[in-house]
C-alpha positions, -999 to +999 in steps of 0.1 A: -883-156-389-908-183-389-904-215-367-913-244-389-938-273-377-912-301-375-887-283-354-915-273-328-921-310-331-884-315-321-884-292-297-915-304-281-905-342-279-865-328-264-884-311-237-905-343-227-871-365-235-852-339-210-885-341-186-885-376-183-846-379-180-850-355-149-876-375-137-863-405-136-829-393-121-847-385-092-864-416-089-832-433-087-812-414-065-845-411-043-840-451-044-804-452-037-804-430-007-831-456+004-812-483-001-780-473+014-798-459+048-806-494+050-775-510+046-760-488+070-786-497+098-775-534+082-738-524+092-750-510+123-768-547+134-738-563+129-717-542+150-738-546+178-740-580+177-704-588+174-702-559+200-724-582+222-705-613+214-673-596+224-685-580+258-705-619+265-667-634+258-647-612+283-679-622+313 
C-alpha cells in the first residue's frame, strides 16, 4: 500500500506541531518552577522580618 505525498506532508507537519508543543511545555514549566522558587524565598523574607520584628518587640 502506497503512502501518498499529502499525507506524508500531514504527517510531517503533526510531528513538528507535536515537537514544538513538547517544546514549549517545557519551557514553561522550566519557567514556572523558576518563578515559584522565587516567591518562596519571597515568603521566606517576609517571615524573617516579621520574625525579627516580633523577637525586637518582646526586648
Amino acid at each position: 500500500m502506497m503512502t501518498s505525498l499529502s499525507a506524508l506532508r500531514r504527517n510531517s507537519l503533526l510531528h513538528a506541531f507535536l515537537v514544538a508543543l513538547a517544546l514549549t511545555a517545557t519551557a514553561v514549566t522550566l519557567s514556572a518552577c523558576n518563578t515559584t522558587e522565587g516567591f518562596g524565598r519571597d515568603v521566606e523574607a517576609a517571615g524573617d522580618a516579621i520574625e525579627d520584628t516580633a523577637e525586637d518587640a518582646q526586648n
